[in-house]
MDAnalysis code that builds the backbone (N, CA, C; Angstrom):
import MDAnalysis as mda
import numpy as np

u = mda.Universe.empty(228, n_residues=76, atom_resindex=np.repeat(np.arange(76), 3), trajectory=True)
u.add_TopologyAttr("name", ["N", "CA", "C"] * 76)
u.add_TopologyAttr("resid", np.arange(1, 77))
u.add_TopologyAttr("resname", ["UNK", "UNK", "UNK", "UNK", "UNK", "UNK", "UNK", "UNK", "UNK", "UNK", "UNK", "UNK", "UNK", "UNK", "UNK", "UNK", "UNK", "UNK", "UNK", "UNK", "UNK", "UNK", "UNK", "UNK", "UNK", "UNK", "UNK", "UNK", "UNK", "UNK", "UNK", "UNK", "UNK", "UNK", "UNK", "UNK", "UNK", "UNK", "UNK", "UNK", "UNK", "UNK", "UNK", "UNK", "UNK", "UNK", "UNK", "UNK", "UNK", "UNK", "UNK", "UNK", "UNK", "UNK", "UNK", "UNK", "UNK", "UNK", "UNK", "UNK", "UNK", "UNK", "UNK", "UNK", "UNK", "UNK", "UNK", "UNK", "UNK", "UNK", "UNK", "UNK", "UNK", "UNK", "UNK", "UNK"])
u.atoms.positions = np.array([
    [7.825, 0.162, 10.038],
    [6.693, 0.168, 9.133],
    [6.307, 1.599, 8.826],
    [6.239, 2.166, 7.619],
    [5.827, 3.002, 7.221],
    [4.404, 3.700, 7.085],
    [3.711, 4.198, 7.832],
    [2.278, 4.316, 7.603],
    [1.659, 5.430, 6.784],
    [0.766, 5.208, 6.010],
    [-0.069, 6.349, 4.880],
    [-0.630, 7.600, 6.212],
    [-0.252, 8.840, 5.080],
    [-1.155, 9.950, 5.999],
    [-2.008, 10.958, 4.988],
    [-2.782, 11.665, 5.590],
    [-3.514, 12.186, 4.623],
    [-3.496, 13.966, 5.301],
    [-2.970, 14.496, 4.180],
    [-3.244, 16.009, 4.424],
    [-4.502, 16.767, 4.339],
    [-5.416, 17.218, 5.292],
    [-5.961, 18.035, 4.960],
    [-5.813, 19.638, 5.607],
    [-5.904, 20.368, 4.733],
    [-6.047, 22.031, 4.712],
    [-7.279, 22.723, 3.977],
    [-7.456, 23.286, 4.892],
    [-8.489, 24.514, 4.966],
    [-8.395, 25.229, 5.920],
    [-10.005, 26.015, 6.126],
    [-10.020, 26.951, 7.257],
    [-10.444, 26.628, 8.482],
    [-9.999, 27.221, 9.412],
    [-9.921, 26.586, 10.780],
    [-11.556, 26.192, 11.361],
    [-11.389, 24.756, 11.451],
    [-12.615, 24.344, 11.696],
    [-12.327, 23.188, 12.831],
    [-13.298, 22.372, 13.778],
    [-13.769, 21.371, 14.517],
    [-13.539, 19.786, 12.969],
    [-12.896, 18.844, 13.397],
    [-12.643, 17.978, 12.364],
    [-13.551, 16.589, 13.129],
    [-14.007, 15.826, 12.230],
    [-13.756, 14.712, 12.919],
    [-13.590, 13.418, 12.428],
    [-12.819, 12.992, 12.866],
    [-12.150, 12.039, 12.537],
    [-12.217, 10.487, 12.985],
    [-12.690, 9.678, 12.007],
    [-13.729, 8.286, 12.585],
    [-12.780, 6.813, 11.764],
    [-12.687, 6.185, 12.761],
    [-12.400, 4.536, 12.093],
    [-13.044, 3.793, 12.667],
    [-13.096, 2.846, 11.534],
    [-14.175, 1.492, 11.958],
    [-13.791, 0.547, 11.893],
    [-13.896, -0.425, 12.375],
    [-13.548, -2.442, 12.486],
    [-14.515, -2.814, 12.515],
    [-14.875, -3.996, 12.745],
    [-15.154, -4.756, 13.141],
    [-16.417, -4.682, 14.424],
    [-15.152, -4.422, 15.200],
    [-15.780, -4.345, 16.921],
    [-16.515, -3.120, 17.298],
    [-16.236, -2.673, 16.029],
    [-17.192, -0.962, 16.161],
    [-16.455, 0.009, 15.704],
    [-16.760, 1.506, 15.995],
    [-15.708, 2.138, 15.764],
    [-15.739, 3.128, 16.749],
    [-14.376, 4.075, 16.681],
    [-14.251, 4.849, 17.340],
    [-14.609, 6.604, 16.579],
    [-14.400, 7.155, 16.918],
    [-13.838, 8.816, 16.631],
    [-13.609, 9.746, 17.668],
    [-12.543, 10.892, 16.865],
    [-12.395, 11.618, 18.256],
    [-12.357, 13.360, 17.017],
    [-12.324, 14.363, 18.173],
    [-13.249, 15.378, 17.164],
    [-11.891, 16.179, 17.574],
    [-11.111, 17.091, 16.502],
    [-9.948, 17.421, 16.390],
    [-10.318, 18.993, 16.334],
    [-9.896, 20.091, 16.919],
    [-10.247, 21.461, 17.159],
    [-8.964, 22.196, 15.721],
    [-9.065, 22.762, 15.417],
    [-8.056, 23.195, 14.429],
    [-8.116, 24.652, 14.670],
    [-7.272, 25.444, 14.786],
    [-7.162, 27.199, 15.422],
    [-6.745, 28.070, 13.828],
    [-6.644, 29.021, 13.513],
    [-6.050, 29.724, 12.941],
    [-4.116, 29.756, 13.122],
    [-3.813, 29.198, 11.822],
    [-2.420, 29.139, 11.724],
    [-2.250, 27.484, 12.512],
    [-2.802, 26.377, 12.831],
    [-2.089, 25.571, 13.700],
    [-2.180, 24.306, 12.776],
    [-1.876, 23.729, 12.873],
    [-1.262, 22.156, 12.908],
    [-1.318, 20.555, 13.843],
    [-2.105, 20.150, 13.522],
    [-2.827, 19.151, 14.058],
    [-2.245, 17.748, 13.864],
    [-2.021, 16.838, 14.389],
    [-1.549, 15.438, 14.239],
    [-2.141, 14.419, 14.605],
    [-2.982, 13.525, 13.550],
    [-3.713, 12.448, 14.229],
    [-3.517, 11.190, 13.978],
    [-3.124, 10.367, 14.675],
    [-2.567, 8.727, 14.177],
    [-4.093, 7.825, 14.328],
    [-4.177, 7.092, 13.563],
    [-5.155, 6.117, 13.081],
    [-4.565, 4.794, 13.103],
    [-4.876, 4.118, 14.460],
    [-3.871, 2.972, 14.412],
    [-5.245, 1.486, 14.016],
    [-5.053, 0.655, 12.796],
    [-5.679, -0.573, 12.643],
    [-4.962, -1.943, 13.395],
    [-5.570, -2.351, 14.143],
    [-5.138, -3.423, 14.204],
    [-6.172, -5.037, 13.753],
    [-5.480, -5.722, 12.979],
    [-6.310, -7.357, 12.898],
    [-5.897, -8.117, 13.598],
    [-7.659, -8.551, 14.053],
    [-7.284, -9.897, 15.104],
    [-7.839, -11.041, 14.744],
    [-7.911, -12.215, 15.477],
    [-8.544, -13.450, 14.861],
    [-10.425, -13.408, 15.180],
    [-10.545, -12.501, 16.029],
    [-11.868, -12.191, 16.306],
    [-12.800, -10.861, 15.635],
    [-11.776, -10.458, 14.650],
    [-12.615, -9.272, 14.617],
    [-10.994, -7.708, 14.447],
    [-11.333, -6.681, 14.135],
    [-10.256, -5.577, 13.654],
    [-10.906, -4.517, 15.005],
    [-9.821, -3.949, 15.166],
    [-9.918, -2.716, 16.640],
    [-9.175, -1.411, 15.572],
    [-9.477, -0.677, 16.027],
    [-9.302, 0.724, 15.136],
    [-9.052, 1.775, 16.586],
    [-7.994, 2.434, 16.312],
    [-8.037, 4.033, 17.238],
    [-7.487, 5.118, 16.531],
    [-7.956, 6.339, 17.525],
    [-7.743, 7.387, 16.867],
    [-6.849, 8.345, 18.014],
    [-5.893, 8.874, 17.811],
    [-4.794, 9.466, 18.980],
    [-4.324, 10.851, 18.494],
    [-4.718, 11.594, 18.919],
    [-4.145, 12.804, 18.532],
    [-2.546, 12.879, 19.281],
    [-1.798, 13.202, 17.807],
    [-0.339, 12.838, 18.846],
    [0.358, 14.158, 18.934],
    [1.493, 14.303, 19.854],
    [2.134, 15.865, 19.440],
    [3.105, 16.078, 19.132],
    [3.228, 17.553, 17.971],
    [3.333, 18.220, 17.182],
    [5.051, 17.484, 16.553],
    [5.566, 17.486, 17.452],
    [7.143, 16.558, 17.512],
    [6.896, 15.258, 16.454],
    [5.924, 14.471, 17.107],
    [5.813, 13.054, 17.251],
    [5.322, 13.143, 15.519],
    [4.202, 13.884, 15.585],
    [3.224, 13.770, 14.306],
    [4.344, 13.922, 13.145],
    [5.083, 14.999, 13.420],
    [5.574, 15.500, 12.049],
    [6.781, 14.342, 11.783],
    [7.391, 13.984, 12.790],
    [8.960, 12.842, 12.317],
    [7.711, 11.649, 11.761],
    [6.872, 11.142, 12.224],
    [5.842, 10.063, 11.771],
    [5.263, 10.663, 9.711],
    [4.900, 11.822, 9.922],
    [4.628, 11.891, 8.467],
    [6.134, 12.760, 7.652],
    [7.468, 12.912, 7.933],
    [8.320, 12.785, 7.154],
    [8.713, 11.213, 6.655],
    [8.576, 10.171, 7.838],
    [9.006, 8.941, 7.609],
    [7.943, 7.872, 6.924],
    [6.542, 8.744, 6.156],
    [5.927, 7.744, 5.975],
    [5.609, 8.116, 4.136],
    [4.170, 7.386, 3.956],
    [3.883, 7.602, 2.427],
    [2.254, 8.652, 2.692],
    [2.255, 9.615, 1.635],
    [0.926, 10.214, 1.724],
    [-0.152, 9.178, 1.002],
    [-1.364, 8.997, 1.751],
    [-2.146, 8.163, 1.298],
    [-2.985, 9.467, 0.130],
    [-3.138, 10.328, 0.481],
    [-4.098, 11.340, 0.132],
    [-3.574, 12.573, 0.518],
    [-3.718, 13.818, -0.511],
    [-3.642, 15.344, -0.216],
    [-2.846, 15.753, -1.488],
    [-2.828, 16.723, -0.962],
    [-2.643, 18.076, -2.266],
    [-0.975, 17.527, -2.884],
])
């Protein structure tokens, strides 16, 4: 399965990054350095009770083969 990703760039700032379901939501707050590169997976899942949402900062390996193999939802 192919999943949407979204580029953002700017200047090095504190990000944060939030999904919601159902059951609530989560977020987790992403540090960004000068010159670096950040990877965050947003996983949805539906259930018969309700949608669960997470947020995983993954690494640098993982992130980038995940957004060559997927579609950009959003970015430049």
């Amino acid at each position: 399965m192919r999943l949407p990703w979204v580029w953002l760039q700017g200047a090095p700032a504190v990000i944060d990054v939030k999904c919601t379901g159902t059951d609530g939501g989560v977020d987790r707050t992403v540090n960004v350095g000068p010159g670096e590169t950040r990877f965050v997976e947003v996983a949805f899942r539906p259930g018969l009770m309700g949608s669960r949402c997470a947020v995983l900062e993954a690494p640098a390996t993982q992130g980038r083969a995940a957004v060559l193999a997927g579609h950009r939802a959003v970015g430049p």
